[in-house]
BAFI-3210 file (N, C-alpha, C; in Angstrom, 3 decimals, decimal comma, padded with zeros to 6 digits):
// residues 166
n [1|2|3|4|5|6|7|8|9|10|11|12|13|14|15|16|17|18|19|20|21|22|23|24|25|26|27|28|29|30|31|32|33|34|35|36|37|38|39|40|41|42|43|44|45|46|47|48|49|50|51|52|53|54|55|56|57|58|59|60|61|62|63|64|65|66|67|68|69|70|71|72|73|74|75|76|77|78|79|80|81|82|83|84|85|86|87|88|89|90|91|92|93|94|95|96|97|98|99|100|101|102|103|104|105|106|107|108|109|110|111|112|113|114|115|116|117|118|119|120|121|122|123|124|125|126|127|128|129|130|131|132|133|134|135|136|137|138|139|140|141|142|143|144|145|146|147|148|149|150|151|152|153|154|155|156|157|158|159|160|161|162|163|164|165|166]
n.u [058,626|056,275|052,952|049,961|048,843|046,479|044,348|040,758|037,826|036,373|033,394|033,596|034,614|034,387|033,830|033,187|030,581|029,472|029,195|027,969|025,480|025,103|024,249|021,798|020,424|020,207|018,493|016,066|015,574|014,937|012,984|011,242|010,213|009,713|007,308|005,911|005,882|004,468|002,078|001,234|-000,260|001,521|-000,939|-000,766|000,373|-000,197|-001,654|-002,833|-002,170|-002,704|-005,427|-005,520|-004,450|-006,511|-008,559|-007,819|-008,179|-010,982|-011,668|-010,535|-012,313|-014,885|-013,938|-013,671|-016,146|-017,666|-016,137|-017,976|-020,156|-019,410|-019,430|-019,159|-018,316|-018,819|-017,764|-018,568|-017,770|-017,839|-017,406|-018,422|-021,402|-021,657|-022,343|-022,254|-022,607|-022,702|-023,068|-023,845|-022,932|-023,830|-024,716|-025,937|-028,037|-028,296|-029,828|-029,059|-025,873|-022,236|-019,922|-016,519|-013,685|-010,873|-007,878|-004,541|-002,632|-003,644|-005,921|-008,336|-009,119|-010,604|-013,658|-017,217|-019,667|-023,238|-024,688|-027,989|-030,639|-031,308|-032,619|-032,653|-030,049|-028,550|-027,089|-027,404|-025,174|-024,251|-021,843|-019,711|-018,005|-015,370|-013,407|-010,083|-007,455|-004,983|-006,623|-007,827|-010,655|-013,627|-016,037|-019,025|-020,992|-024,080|-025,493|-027,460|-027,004|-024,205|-021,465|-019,975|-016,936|-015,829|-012,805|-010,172|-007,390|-007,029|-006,134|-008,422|-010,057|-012,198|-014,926|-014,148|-014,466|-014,322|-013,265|-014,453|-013,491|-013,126]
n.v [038,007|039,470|041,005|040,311|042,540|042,321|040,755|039,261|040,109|037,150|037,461|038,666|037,040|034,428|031,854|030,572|031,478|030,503|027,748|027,798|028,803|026,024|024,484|025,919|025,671|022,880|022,157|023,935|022,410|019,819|020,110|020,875|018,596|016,894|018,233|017,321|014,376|014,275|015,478|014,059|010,945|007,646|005,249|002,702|000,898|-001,685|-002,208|-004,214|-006,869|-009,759|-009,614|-008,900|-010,984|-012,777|-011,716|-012,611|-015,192|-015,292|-014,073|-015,850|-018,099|-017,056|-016,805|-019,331|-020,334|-019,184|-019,904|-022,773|-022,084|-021,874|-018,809|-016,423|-013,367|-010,618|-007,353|-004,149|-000,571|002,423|005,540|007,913|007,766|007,155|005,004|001,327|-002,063|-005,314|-008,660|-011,422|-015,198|-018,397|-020,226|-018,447|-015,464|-012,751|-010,556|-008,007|-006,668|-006,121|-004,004|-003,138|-000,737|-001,151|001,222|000,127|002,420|004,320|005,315|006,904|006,719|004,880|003,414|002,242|000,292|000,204|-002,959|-003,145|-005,654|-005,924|-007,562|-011,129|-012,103|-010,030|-007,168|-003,592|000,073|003,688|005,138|007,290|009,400|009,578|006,738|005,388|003,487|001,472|-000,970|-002,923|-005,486|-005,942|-008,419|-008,515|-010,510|-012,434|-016,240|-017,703|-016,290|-016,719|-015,200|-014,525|-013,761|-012,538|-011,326|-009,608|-008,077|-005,698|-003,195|-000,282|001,021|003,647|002,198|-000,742|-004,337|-006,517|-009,619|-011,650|-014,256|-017,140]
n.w [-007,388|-009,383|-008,948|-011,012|-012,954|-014,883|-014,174|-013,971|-011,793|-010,686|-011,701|-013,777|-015,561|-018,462|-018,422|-015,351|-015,904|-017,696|-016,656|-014,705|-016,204|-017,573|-015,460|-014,440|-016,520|-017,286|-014,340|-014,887|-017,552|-016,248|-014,474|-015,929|-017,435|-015,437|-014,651|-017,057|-017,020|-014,618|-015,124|-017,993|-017,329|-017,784|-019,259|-019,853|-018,510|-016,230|-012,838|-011,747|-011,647|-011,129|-011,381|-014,454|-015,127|-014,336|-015,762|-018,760|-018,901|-018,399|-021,111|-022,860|-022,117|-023,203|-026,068|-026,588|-026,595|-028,412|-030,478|-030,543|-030,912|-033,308|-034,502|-036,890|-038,883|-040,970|-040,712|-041,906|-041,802|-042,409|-042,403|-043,940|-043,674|-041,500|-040,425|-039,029|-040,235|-039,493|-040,173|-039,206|-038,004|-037,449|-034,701|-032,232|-031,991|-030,653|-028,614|-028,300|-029,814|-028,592|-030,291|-029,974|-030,388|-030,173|-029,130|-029,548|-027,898|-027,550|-024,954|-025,151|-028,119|-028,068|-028,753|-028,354|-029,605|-029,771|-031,143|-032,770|-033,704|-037,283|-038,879|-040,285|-040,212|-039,976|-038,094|-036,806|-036,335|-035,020|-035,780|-033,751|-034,173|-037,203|-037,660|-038,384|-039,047|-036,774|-034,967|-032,508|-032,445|-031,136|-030,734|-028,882|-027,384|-026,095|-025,155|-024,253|-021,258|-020,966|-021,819|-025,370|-027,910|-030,326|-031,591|-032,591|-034,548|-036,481|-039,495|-039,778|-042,190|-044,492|-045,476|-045,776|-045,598|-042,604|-041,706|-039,478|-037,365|-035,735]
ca.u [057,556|055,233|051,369|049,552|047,561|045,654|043,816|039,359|037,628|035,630|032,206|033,574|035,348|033,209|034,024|032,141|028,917|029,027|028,871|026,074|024,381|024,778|023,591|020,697|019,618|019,708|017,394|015,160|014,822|014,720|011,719|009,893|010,049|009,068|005,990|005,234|005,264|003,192|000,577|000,778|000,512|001,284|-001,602|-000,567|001,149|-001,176|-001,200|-003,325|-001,728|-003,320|-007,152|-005,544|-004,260|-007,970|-009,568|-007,642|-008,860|-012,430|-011,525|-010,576|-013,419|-015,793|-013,758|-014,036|-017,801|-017,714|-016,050|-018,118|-021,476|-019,635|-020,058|-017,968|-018,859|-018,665|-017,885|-018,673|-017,546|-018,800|-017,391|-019,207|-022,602|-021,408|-023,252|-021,676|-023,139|-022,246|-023,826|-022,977|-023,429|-023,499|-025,872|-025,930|-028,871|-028,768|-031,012|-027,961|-024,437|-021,284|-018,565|-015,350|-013,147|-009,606|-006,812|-003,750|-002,061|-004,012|-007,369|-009,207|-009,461|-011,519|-015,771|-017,584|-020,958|-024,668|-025,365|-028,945|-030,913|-031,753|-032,551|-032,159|-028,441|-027,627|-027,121|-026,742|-024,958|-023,948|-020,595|-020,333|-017,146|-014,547|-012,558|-009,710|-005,872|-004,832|-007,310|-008,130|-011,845|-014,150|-017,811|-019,438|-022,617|-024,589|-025,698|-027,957|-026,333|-022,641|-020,571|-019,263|-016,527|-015,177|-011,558|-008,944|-006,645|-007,314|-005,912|-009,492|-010,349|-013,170|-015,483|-013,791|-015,036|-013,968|-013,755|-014,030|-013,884|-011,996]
ca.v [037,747|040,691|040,615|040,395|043,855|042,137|039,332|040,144|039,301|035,702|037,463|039,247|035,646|033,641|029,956|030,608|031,669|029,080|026,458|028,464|028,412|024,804|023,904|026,442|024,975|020,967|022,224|023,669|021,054|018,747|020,570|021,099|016,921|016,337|018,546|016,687|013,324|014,074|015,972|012,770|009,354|006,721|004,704|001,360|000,659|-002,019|-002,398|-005,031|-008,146|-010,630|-009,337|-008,844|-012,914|-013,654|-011,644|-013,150|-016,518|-015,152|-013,472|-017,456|-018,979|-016,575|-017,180|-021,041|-020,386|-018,284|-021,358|-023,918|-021,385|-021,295|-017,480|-015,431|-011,958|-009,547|-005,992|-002,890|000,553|003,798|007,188|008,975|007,528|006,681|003,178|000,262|-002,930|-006,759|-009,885|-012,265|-016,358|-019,288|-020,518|-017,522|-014,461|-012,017|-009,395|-006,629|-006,892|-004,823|-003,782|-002,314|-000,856|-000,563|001,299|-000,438|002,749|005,364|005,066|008,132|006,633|003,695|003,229|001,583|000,675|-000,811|-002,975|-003,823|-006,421|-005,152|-008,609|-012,116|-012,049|-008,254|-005,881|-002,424|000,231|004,232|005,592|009,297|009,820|008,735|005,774|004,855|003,077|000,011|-000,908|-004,203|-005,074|-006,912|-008,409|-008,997|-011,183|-013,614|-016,996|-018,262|-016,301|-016,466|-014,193|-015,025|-012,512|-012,705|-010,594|-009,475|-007,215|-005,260|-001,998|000,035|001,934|003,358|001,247|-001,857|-005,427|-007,161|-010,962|-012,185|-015,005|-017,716]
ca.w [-008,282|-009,585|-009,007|-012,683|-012,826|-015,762|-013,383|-013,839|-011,469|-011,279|-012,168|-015,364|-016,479|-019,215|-017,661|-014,469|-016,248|-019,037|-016,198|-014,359|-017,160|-017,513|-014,523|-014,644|-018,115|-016,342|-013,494|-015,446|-018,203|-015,130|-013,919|-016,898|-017,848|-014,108|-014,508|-018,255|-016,478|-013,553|-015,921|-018,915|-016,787|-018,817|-019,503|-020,668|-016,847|-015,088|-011,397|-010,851|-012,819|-011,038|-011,858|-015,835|-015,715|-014,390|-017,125|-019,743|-018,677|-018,576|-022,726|-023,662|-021,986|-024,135|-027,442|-026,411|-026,312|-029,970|-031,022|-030,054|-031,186|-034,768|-034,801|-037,686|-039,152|-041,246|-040,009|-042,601|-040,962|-043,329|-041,971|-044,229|-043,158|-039,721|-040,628|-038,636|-040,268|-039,197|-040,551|-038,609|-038,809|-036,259|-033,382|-031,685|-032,130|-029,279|-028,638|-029,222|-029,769|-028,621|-030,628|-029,148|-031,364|-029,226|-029,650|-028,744|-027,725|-027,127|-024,934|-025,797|-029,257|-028,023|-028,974|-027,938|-030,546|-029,476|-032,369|-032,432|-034,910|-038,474|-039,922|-039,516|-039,566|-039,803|-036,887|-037,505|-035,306|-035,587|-035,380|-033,387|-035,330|-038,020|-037,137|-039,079|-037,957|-036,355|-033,759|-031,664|-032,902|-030,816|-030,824|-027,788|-027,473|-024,875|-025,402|-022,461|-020,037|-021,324|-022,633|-025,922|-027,778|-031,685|-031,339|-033,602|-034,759|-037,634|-039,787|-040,404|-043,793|-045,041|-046,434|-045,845|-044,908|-041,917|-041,457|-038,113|-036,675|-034,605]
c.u [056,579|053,986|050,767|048,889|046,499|044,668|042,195|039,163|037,050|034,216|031,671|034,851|034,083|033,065|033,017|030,802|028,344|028,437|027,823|025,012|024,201|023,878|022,211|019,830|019,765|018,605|016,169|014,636|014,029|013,441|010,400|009,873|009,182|007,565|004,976|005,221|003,914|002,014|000,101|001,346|000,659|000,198|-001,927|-000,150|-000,085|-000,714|-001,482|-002,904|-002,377|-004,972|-006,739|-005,695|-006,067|-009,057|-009,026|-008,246|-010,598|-012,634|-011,635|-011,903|-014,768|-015,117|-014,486|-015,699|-018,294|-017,750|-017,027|-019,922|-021,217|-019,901|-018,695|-019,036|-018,325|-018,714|-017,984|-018,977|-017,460|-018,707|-018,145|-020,499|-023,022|-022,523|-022,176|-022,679|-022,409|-023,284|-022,956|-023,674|-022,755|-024,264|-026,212|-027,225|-029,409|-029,278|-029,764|-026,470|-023,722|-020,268|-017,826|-014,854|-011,845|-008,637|-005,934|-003,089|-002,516|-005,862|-008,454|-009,655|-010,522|-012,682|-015,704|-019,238|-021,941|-024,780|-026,463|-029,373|-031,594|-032,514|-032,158|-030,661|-027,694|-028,062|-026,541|-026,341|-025,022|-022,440|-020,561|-018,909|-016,137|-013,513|-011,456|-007,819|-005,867|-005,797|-007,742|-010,158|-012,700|-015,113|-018,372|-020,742|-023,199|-025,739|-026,573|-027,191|-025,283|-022,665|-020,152|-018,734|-015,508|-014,159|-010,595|-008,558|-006,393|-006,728|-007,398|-009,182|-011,354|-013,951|-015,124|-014,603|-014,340|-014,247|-013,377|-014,292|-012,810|-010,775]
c.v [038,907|039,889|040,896|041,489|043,307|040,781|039,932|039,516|038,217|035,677|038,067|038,135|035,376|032,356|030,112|030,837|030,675|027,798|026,499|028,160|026,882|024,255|024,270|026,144|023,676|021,390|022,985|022,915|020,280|019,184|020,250|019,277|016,448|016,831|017,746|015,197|013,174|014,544|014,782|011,434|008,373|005,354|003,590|000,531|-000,197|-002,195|-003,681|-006,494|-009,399|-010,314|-009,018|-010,207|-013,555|-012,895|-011,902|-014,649|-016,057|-014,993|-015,404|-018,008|-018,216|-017,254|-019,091|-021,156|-019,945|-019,258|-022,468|-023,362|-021,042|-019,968|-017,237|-014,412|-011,425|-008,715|-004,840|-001,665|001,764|005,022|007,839|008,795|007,964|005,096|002,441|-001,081|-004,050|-007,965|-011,158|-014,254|-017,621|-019,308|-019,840|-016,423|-013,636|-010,903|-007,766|-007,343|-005,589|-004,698|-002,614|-002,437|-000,421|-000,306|000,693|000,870|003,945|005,405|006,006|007,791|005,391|004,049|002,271|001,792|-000,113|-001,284|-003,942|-004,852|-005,735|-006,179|-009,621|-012,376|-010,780|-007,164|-004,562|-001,118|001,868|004,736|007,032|009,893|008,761|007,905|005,183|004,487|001,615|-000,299|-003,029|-004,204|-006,263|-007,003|-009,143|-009,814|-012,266|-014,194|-017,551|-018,191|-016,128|-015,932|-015,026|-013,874|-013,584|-011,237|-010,783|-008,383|-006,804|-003,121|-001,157|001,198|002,187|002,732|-000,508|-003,313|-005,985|-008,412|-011,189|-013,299|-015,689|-018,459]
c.w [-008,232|-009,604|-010,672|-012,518|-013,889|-015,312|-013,104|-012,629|-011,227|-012,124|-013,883|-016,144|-017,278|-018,878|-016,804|-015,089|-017,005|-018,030|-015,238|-015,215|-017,337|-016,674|-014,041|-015,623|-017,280|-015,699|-013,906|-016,342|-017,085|-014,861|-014,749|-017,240|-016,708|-014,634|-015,717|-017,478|-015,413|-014,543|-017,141|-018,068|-018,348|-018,685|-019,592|-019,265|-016,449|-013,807|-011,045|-011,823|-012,833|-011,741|-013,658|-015,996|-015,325|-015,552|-018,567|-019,861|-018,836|-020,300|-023,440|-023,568|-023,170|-025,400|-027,157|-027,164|-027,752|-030,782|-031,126|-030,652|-032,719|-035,117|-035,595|-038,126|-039,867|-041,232|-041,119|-041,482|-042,291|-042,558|-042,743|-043,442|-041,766|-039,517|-040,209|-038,884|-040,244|-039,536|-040,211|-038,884|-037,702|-035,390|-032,704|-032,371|-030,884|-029,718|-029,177|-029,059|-029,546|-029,211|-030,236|-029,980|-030,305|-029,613|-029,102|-027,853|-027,008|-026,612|-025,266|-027,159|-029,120|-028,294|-028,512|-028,310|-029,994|-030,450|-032,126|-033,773|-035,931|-039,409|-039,470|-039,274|-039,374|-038,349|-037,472|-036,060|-035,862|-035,146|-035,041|-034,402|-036,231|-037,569|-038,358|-037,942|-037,680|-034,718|-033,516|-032,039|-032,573|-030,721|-029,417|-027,448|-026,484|-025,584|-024,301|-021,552|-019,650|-021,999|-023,819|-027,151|-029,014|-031,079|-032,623|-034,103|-036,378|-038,135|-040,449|-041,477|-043,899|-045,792|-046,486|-045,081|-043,862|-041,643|-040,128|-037,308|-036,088|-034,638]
res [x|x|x|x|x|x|x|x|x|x|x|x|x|x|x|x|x|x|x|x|x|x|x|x|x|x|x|x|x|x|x|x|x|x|x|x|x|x|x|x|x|x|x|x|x|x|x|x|x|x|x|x|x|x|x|x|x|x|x|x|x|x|x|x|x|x|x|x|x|x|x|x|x|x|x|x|x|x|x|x|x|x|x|x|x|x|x|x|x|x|x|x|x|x|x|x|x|x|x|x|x|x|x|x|x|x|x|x|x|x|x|x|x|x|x|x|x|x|x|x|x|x|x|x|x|x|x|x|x|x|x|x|x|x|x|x|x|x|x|x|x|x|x|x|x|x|x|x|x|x|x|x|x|x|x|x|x|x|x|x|x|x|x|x|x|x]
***
């Protein structure tokens, strides 16, 4: 049997490098994903489940209380202005009200508005910037002492009315 004189050798083949390269392209993807997780946590992750299940029970007992105080509202939100006005209606008249406007998804997009009294049923607030999307939209207010908290889930627009109640 003759030796092949035409045999390269392994470093001037194309197989061996292709699968170098493979494996050099994995470990760096791999790397670079690692470093995008550790640098974006995800957000939405709770830890503490028990202290969420006791502040959902605290969220009811307010609506309960909303309920029971007859409060509904109407929310007007005005990017141009940056006017946040609510006229609201039911046993209730606190000295200010809070509205939270929440994103479901992304917290950086959350406000959070002072709205003080303008009138016997109108509170008025200002907005620092334009708010528009699907956001969680809640009113916060105390009754002798209790909390009580109109909630709901709303797509915002300029200019639009919001009905809220229980």
């Amino acid at each position: 049997m003759q030796p092949e004189d035409n045999v390269l050798p392994w470093y001037k083949e194309v197989w061996p490098w292709f699968i170098i390269g493979m494996l050099s392209f994995s470990v760096v993807l791999g790397l670079s994903l690692l470093t995008i997780a550790i640098r974006n946590a995800d957000s939405l992750v709770v830890d503490n489940y028990y202290d969420v299940g006791k502040g959902i029970n605290t969220s009811l007992e307010r609506e309960k209380l909303a309920e029971q105080l007859e409060m509904t509202g109407t929310l007007n939100l005005d990017n141009t202005t940056g006017q946040v006005e609510l006229v609201i209606s039911g046993q209730s008249r606190p000295q200010q009200l809070v509205l939270n406007l929440i994103s479901p998804t992304q917290e950086k997009k959350d406000r959070r508005i002072i709205l003080q009294p303008a009138g016997a049923d109108l509170y008025r607030g200002l907005l620092e910037d334009e708010i528009q999307g699907r956001r969680f939209v809640e009113i916060l207010g105390q009754e002798d002492g209790a909390d009580w908290r109109l909630f709901e889930e709303h797509t915002l627009q300029n200019g639009q009315s919001i009905r809220l109640s229980n």
